[in-house]
N, C-alpha and C positions, 0 to 999 in steps of 0.2 A: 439085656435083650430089649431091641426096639421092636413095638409089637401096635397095631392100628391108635391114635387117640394117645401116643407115646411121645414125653419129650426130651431131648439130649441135650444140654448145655456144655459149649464148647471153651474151656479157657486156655492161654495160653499167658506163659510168665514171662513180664516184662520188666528190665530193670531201667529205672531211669537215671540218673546225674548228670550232675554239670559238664555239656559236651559230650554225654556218653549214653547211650540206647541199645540195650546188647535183651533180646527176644531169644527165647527157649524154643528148638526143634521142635518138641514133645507137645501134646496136647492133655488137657486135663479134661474128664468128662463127669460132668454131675449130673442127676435127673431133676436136680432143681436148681434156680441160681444162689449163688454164695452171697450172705450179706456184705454188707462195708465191709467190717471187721475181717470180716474173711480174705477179701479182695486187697486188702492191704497188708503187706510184710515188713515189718522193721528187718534192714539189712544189717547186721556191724560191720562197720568198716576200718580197717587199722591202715592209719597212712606212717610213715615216716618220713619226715620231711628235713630236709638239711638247710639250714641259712644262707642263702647267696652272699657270695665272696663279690668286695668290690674293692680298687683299689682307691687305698688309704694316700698312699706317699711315694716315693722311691730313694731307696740310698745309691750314691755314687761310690765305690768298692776298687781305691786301688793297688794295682801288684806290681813284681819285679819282676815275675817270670809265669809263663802261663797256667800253672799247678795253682797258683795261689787265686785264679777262680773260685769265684763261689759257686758251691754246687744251687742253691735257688736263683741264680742269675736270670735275665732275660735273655732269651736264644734268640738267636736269627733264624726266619723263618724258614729260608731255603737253604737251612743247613750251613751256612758259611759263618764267617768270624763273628763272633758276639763280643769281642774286644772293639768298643768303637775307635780305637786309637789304631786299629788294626791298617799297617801299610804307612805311617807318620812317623814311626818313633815313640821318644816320649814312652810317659808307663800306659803298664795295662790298663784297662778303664771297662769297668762292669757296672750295672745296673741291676738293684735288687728291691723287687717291689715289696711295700706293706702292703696286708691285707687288711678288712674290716668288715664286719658285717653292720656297721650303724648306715643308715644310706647320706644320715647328716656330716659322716665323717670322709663320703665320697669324692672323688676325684671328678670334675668334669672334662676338663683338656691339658693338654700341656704346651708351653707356652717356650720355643725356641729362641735366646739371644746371643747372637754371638755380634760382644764387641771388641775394642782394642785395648781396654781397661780391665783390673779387677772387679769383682762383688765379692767382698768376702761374707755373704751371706748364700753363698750358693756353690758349688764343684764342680768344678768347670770339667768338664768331661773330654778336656784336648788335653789335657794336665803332661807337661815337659816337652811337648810337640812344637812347642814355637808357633807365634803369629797369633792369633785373636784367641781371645778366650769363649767358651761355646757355654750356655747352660741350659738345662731342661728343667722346665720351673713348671712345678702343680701347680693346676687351677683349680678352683673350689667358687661355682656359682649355685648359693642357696633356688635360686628360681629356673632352674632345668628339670625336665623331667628323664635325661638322661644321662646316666650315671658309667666309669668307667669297670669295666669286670673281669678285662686281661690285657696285655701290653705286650709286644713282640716288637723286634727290630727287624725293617728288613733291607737289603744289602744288593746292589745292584750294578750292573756296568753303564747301566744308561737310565736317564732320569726316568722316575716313576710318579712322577706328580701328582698325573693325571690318571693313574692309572693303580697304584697300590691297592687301593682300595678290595680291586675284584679280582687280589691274587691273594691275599690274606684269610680274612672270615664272611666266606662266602655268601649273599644274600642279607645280611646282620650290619646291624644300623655301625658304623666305625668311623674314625679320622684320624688324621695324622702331622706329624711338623713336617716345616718346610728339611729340605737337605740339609743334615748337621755336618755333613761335609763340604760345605757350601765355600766356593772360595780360597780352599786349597789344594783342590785338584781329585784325582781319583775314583773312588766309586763312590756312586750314591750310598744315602744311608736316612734311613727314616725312623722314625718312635712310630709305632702305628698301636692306636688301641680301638678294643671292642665296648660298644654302648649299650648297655642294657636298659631298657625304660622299665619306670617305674612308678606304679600306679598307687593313687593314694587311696587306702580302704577306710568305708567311711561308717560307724556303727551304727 
């Protein structure tokens, strides 16, 4: 009862964190103020946190017939062939990425060569197709602060050079090789990945 010479104190509960300010409907009412102690609430918080996946590597994977796909393959992003040999001959050719959670073991680009010689340190992803040999070669630069986090192919009737980007992973820092079909005709075809940045936390 508020009654002449009478005082109400008003609180209301506020929770604070990083990025986040969520206040209580309700009011609390005391006849006198609450000290410190009072006015502060230890919250527990139970997070679960999972380790971002980045990619480590990719192997070159090939078949004789298109069963022998790997089911962890890299897909085309508008649903069409994920066999880059798709429409040449020659064997099937998939791409199956590693993953990693160390960020020092990350991938930064990938690096498109197609010449008229072998590497035998690399898998040509044209493999029995005739005419140049094509490789997709990791990059790994220690001084980037962004790292790569997923990889998709994607598959096109006319060139997307300039344009993949904002048909992929919408708004999200990304790049991609030049046309790995480059030079023998057909449809485009791209390695497109996503860039996660990554900040260095400092104790």
């Amino acid at each position: 009862t508020i009654g002449p010479q009478s005082r109400l104190v008003l609180y209301q509960r506020v929770f604070q964190g990083p990025g986040i300010t969520v206040q209580e409907e309700t009011l609390r009412a005391t006849p006198t103020p609450l000290t410190g102690t009072q006015l502060v609430e230890d919250v527990p918080i139970t997070l679960v946190l999972s380790p971002k996946q980045f990619i480590q590597d990719i192997t070159v994977v090939y078949g004789d017939h298109p069963s022998d796909a790997p089911s962890d393959r890299v897909r085309e992003w508008f649903g069409g062939s994920d066999d880059i040999n798709y429409g040449y001959g020659g064997q099937y050719v998939w791409i199956v990425p590693k993953y990693t959670t160390q960020v020092s073991q990350a991938l930064t680009s990938f690096d498109l060569v197609i010449q008229s010689n072998a590497d035998a340190r690399y898998n040509d992803v044209s493999k029995g197709a005739g005419g140049d040999y094509r490789y997709l070669i990791p990059v790994k630069q220690s001084n980037k602060d962004f790292f790569i986090s997923d990889i998709t192919l994607a598959r096109s009737d006319k060139d997307l050079s300039s344009s993949v980007g904002n048909l992929t992973w919408h708004d999200l820092p990304q790049a991609h090789t030049q046309d790995i079909n480059k030079g023998r005709g057909g449809s485009y075809l791209y390695l497109v990945w996503e860039l996660q940045r990554v900040y260095e936390v400092k104790a």
